[in-house]
C-alpha positions in Angstrom: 124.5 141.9 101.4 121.3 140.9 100.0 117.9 141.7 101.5 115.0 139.3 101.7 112.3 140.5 99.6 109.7 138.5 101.8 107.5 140.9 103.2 106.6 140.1 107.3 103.3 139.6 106.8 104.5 136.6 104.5 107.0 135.6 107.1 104.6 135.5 109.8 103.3 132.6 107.8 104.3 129.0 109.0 104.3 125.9 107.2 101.3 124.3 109.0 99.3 127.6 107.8 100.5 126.0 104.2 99.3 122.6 105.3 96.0 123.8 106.7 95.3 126.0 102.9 96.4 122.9 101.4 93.9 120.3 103.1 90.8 122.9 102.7 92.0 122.7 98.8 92.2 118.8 98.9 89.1 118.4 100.9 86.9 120.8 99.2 85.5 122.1 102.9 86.6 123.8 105.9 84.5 121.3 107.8 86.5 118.0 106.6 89.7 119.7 106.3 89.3 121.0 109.8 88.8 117.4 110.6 91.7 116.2 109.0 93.8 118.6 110.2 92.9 118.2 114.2 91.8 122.1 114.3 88.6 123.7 114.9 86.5 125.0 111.8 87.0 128.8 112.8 90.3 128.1 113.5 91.3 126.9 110.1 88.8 129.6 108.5 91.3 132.1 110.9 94.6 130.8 109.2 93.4 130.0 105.6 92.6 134.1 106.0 96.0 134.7 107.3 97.5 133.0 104.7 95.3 135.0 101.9 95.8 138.2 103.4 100.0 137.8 103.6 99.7 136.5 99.8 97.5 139.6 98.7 94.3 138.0 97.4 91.9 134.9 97.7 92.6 131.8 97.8 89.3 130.3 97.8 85.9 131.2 96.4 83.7 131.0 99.3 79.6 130.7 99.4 79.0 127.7 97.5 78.9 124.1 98.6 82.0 122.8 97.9 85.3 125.6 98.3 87.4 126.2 95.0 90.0 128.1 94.4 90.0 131.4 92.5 92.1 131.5 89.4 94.8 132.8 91.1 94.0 130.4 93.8 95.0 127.4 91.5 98.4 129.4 90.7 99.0 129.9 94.4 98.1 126.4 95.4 100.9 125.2 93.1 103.5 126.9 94.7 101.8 126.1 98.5 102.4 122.2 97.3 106.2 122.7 96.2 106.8 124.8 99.0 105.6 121.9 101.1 107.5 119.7 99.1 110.4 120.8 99.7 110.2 121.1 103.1 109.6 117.5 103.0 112.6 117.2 101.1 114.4 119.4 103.4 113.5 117.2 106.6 113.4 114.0 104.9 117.6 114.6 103.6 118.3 116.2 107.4 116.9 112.8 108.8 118.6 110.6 106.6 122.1 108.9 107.0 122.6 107.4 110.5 119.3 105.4 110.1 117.3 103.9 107.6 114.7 105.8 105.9 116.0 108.7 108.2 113.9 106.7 111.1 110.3 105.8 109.5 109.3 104.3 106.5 106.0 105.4 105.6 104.7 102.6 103.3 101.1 102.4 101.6 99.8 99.5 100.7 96.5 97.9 98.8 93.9 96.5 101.1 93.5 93.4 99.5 97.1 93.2 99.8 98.4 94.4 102.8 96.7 91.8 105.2 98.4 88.6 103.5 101.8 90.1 102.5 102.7 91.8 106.1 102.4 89.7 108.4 105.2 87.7 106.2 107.4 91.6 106.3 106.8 92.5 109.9 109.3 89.9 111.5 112.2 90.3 109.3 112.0 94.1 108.8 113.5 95.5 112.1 116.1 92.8 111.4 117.1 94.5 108.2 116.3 97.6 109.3 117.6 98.3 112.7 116.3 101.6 114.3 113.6 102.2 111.5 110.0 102.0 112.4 107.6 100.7 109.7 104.2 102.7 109.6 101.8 101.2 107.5 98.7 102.9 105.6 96.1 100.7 103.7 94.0 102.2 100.6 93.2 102.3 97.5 96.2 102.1 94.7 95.3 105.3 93.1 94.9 107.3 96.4 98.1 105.8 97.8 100.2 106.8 94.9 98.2 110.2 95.4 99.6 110.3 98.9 102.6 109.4 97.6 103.0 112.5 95.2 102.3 114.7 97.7 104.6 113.2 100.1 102.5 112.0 102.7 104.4 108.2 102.1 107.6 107.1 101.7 106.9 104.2 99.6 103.7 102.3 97.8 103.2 98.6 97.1 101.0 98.6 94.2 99.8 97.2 90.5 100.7 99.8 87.5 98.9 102.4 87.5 97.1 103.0 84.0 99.3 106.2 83.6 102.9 106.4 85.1 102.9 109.3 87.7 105.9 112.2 87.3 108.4 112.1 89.6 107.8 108.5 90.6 110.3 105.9 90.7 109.2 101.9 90.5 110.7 98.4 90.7 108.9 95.7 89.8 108.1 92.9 92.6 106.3 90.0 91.8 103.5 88.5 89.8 100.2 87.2 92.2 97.8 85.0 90.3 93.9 85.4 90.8 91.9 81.8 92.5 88.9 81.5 91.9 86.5 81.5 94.6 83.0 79.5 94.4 80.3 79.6 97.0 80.5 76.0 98.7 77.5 74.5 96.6 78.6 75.6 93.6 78.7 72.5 91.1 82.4 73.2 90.3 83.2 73.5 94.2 85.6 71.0 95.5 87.9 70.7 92.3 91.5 71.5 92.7 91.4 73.3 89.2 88.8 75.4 87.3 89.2 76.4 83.5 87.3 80.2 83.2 85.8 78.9 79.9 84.0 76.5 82.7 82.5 79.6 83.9 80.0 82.4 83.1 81.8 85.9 82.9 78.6 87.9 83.7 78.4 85.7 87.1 81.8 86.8 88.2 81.5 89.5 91.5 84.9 91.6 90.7 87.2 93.7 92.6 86.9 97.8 91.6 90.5 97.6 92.0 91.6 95.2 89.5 90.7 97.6 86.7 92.4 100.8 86.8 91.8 101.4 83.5 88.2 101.3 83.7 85.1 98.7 84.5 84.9 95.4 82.8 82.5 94.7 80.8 81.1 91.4 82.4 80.5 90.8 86.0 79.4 93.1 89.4 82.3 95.2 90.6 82.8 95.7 94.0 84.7 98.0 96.1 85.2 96.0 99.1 87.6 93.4 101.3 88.0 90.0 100.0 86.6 89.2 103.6 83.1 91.1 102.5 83.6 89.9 98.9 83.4 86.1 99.9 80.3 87.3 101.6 79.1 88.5 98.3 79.9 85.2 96.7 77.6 83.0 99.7 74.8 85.2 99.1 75.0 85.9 95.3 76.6 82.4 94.3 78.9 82.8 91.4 82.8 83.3 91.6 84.8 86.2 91.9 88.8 85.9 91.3 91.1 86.8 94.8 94.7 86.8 94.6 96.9 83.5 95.8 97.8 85.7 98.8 95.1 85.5 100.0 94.5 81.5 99.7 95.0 80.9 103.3 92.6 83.4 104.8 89.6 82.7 102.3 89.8 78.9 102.6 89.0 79.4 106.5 85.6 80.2 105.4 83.4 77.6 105.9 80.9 79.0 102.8 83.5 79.2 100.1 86.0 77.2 98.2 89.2 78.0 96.1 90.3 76.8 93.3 93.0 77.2 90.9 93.1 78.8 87.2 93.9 76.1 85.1 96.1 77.3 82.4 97.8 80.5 82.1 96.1 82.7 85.0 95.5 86.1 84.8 96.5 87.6 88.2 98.5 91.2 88.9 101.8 92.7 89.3 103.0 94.6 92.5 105.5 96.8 91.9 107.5 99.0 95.0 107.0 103.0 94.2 108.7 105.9 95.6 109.3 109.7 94.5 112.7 110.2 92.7 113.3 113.1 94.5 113.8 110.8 98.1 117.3 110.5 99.4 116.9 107.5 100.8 117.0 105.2 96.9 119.5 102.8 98.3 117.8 102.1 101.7 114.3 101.9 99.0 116.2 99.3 96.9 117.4 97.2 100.3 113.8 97.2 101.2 112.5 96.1 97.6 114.9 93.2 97.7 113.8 91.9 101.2 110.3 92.2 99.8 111.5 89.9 96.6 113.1 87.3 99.1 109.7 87.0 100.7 107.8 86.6 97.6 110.0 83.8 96.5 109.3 81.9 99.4 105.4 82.4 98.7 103.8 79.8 96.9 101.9 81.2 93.5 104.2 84.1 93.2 106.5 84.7 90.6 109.0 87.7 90.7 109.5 90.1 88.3 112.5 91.3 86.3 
């Protein structure tokens, strides 16, 4: 018979003492992490030292303003994180089977997405899905497909990112066009179609998000909702470029007008991500083609092979 080599000081150590080492590491702070984590500050400074003290050594240098981990921090933190992993894992493959998405999907999605793509998913999904709950998470691309990685969601709607994650597994979705959007008194406003050689590039208000490989080299880029961004447009005057899904919502606003790209528009693609390591890639692929079948019946959207 074998003997574990785990020493009881280790064992004594639970998962959410991993967790709470984890967020302090991700936060960079006992105070936010402690936050984030729905625990008191001396009470996650009382299991981040349990957790050191059953590993042998520091995790963290402590002192300065932000908390970093030692060098053997780092080395430790990498095995906290697939430790976590594949407990995940573990709980994710014990829950699967019977339902979909062993219960709850988990899906993140892009802010200036989410609000005019859901309300067309939130119907038909329990109808597809029965017994699985839908919990929904808005953000940025990048941090979702962090969260993603580190198994926090289930699944992310999102453009390509500018460098393919490991681990990650895609299908492609649909393309969404851009609009433009003009401030009501704008001498273009009213006209069904705009050409962007019509249009000044350095007047164009743009979304941070529609760059992940960097800033563009004309315009003001903004990190905000199309909502606050049509704002920006009445005050500043200008354009900015929203995607088609959004058409609806914008054109409610009395101070704006939309208009379409004439010619070939530039616009995004939305893709359906999820790690390869889920058990649940068929349920994934269901849920991928039920998102397809409501982009075809959106006007503007084309899908994707």
């Amino acid at each position: 018979m074998q003997h574990s080599m785990i020493s009881s000081s280790l064992a004594a150590v639970s998962l959410r003492d991993l967790a709470l080492v984890q967020a302090v590491h991700r936060h960079g702070s006992f105070n936010s992490a402690a936050r984030a984590m729905h625990i008191s500050p001396s009470g996650l400074s009382h299991q981040v030292q349990k957790v050191e003290q059953a590993l042998g050594g520091p995790v963290f240098e402590r002192g300065g303003r932000k908390i970093v981990p030692t060098a053997g921090g780092r080395r430790l933190l990498e095995q906290i994180d697939a430790v976590l992993a594949a407990a995940e894992h573990l709980q994710q493959v014990a829950r699967a089977g019977s339902v979909a998405f062993g219960g709850e999907l988990r899906l993140g999605v892009p802010a200036s997405l989410g609000p005019y793509l859901l309300p067309h998913l939130i119907a038909p999904f329990p109808q597809h899905f029965a017994g699985a709950r839908l919990s929904l998470s808005e953000g940025k691309p990048r941090g979702l497909l962090r969260r993603l990685h580190e198994g926090e969601l289930d699944a992310v709607l999102a453009p390509p990112p500018a460098t393919a994650p490991s681990g990650i597994a895609s299908r492609p979705l649909f393309f969404e066009p851009w609009e433009i959007m003009l401030r009501a008194d704008h001498p273009l406003a009213g006209k069904p179609t705009v050409a962007l050689s019509q249009l000044d590039a350095g007047d164009a208000t743009v979304m941070a998000e529609y760059h992940p490989d960097g800033e563009p080299t004309a315009g003001q880029v903004q990190d905000v909702s199309l909502e606050s961004l049509a704002a920006l447009v009445e005050l500043r005057g200008g354009y900015a470029l929203v995607p088609a899904l959004a058409r609806d919502r914008l054109a409610s606003i009395p101070s704006v007008t939309l208009a379409k790209i004439r010619g070939p528009a530039p616009g995004r693609e939305i893709a359906l991500y999820w790690r390869e390591a889920t058990p649940w890639h068929d349920d994934l692929q269901s849920f991928a083609e039920l998102l397809r079948q409501i982009a075809r019946r959106r006007p503007g959207l084309r899908l994707l092979d």
